[in-house]
C-alpha positions as semicolon CSV with decimal commas, in nm:
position;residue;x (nm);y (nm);z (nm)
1;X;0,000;0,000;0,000
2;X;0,131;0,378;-0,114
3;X;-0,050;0,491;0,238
4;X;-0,192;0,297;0,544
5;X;-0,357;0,495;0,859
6;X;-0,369;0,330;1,166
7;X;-0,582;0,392;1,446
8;X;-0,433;0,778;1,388
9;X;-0,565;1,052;1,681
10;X;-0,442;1,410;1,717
11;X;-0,558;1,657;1,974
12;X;-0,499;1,997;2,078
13;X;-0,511;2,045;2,422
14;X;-0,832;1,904;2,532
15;X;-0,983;1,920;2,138
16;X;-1,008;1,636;1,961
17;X;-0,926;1,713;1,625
18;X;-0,916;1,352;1,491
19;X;-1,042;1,030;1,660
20;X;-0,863;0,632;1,614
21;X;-0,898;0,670;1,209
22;X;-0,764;0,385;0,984
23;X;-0,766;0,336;0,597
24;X;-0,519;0,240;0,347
25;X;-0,450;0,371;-0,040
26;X;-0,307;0,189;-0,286
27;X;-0,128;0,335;-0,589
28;X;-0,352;0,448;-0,885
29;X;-0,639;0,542;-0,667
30;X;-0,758;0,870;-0,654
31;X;-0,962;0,923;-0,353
32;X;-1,179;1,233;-0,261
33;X;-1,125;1,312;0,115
34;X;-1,447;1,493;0,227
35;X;-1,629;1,670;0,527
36;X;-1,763;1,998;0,670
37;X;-1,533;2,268;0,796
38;X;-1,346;2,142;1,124
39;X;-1,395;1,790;1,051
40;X;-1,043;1,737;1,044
41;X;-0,927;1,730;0,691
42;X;-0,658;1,942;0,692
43;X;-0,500;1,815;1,007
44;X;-0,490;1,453;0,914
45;X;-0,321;1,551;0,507
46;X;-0,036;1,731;0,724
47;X;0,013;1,469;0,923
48;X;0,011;1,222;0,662
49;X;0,286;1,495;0,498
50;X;0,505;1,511;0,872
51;X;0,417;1,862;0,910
52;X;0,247;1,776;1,201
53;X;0,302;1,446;1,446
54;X;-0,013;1,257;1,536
55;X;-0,057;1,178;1,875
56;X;-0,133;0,817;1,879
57;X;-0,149;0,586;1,584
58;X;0,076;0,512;1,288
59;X;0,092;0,623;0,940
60;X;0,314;0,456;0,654
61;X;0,392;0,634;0,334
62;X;0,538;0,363;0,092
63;X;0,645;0,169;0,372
64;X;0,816;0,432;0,572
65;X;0,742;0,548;0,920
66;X;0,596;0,906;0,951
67;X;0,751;0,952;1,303
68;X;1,086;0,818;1,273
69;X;1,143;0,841;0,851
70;X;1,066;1,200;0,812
71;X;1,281;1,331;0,521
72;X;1,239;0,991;0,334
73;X;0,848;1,063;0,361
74;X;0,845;1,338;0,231
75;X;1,099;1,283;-0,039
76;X;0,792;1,021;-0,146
77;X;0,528;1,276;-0,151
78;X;0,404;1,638;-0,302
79;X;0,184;1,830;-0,147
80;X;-0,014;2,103;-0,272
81;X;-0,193;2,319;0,015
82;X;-0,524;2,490;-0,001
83;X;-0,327;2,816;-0,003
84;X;-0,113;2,723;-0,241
85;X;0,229;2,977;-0,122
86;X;0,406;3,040;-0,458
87;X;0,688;3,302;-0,532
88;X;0,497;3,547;-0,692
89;X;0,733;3,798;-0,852
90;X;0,914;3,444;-0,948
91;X;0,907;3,379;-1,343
92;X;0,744;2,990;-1,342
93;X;1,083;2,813;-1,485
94;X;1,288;3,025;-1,212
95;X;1,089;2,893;-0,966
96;X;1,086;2,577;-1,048
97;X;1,389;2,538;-1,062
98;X;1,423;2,651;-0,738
99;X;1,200;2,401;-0,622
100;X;1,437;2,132;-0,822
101;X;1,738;2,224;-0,646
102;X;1,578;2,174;-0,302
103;X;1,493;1,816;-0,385
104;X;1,854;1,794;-0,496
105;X;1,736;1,702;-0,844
106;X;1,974;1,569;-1,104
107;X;1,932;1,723;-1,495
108;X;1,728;2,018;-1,315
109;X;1,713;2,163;-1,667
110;X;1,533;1,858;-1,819
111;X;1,348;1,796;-1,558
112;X;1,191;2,093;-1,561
113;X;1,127;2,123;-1,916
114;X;0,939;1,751;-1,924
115;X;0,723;1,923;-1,597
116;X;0,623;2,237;-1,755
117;X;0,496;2,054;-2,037
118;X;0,341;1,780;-1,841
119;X;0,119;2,020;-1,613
120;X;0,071;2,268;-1,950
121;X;0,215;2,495;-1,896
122;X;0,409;2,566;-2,169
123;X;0,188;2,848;-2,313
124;X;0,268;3,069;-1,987
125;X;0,654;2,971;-1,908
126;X;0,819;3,285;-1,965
127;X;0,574;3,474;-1,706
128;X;0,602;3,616;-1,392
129;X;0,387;3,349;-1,150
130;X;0,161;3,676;-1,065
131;X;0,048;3,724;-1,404
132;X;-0,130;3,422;-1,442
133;X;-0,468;3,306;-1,368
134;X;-0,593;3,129;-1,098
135;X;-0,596;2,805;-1,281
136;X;-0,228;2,831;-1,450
137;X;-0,137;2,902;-1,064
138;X;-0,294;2,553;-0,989
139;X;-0,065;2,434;-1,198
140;X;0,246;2,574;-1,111
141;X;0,168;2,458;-0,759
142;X;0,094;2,106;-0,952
143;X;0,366;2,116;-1,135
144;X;0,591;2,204;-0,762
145;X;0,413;1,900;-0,603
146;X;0,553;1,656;-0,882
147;X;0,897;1,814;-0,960
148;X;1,064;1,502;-0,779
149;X;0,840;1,245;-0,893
150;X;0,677;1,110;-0,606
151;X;0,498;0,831;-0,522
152;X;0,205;1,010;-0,375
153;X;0,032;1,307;-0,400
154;X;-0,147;1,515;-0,201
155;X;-0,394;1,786;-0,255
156;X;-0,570;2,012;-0,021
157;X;-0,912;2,164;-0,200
158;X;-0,715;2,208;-0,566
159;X;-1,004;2,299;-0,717
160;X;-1,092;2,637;-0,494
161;X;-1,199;2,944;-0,714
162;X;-1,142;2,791;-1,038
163;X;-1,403;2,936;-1,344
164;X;-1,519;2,609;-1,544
165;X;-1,258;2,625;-1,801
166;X;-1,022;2,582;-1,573
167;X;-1,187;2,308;-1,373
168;X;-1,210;2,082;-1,658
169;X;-0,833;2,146;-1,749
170;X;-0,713;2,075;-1,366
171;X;-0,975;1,831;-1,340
172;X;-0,819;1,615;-1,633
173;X;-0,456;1,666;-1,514
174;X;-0,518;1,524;-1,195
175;X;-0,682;1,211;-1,367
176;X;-0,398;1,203;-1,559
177;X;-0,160;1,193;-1,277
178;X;-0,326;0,977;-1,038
179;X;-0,295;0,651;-1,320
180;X;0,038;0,636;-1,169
181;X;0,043;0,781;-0,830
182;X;-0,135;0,760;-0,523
183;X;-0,365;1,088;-0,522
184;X;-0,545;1,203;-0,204
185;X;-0,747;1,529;-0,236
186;X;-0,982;1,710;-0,018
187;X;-1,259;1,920;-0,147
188;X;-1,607;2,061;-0,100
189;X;-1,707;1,962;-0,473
190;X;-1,951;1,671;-0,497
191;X;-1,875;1,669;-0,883
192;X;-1,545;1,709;-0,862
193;X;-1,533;1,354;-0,664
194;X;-1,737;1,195;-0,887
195;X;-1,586;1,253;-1,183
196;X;-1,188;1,269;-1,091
197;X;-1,176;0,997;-0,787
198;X;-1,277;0,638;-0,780
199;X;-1,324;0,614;-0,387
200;X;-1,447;0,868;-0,134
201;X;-1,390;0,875;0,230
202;X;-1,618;1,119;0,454
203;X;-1,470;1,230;0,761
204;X;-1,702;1,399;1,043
205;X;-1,608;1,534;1,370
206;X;-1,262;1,379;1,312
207;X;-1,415;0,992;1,268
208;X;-1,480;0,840;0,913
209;X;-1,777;0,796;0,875
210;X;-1,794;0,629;0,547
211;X;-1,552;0,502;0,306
212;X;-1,711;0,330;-0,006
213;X;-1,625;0,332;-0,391
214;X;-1,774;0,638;-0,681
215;X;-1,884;0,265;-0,843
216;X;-2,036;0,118;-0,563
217;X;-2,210;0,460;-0,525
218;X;-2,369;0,486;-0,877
219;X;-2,445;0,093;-0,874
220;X;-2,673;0,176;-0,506
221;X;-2,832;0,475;-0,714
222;X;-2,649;0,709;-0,432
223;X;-2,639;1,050;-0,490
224;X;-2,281;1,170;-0,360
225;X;-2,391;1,497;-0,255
226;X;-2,773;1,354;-0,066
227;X;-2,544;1,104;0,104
228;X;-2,276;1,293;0,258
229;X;-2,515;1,566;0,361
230;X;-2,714;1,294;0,538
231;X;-2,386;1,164;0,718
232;X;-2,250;1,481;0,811
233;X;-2,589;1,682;0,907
């Protein structure tokens, strides 16, 4: 498995943020990661990422430890946040290759030519990162997130403010990329889930509270959006 969650809590102070949750990914899933605000979301993708430590529980990213294989973790993952921090006065190839040489990447030069035109962004290279639109700033942070080729990826609500143009086109590059990785991603999107991921896991109050497959859904005649709002209400 590309990701297995054991019996994972986190609390701060007396606030239970996430409560004893367990589920494993395997590589070329792409599973939506949903719940209200506060359900614990966030907390549990930085975790998973060792930007945060859980306090009980164990998480394995490719078969390293979270707790005690930090830098080989994350050497195995990208992360894209729901804030997305980019360089903005950056031009998009200086910045990625400044993102290159802090994953110590060999042939920074090719590799960053192969990623500009894998996340498309070839059109928009030579601009500053502040120029662009929303979406080509999804994919700079995309294209960030898979600079070193990981295993996994991980994406915190990449779909956030995007017009439908732009949907579609990040929409269809994370399909793209999760046919070889191991893509978790958080949103508030019903139809987002259904048509990128092929599993969905709800999260409420920091417990899952269901975990089935978009197939198994559609077979039951389950509406995503009816269903989680009944879980989570």
């Amino acid at each position: 498995m590309s990701i297995t969650v054991k019996n994972v809590s986190k609390y701060y102070g007396n606030q239970k943020a996430i409560s004893k949750i367990s589920f494993s990914l395997k590589k070329g899933e792409i599973v939506g990661f949903l719940g209200p605000n506060g359900a614990g979301k966030s907390t549990l993708m930085k975790i998973i990422c060792c930007y945060l430590s859980q306090d009980f529980g164990n998480i394995k990213v490719c078969n390293l430890d979270t707790k005690n294989e930090k830098l080989m973790v994350k050497s195995k993952i990208g992360y894209l946040s729901e804030t997305n921090p980019l360089y903005l006065e950056m031009y998009i190839k200086e910045y990625l290759y400044f993102i290159a040489s802090i994953h110590k990447i060999e042939n920074i030069r090719i590799r960053v030519k192969e990623i500009i035109i894998e996340t498309g962004l070839s059109s928009e290279k030579k601009k500053k990162i502040k120029n662009l639109s929303k979406g080509f700033k999804q994919r700079v942070g995309l294209a960030a997130a898979l600079i070193h080729n990981p295993e996994v990826l991980i994406l915190d609500e990449p779909t956030t403010g995007l017009d439908p143009n732009q949907l579609v086109e990040i929409r269809n590059l994370i399909k793209k990329i999760g046919k070889e990785k191991t893509v978790l991603l958080s949103t508030h999107v019903m139809q987002e889930v259904e048509k990128i991921c092929n599993r969905v896991i709800i999260i409420k109050k920091g417990r899952i509270v269901d975990d089935k497959s978009i197939s198994d859904l559609i077979h039951n005649n389950i509406n995503l959006e009816e269903h989680f709002t009944k879980l989570t209400s």
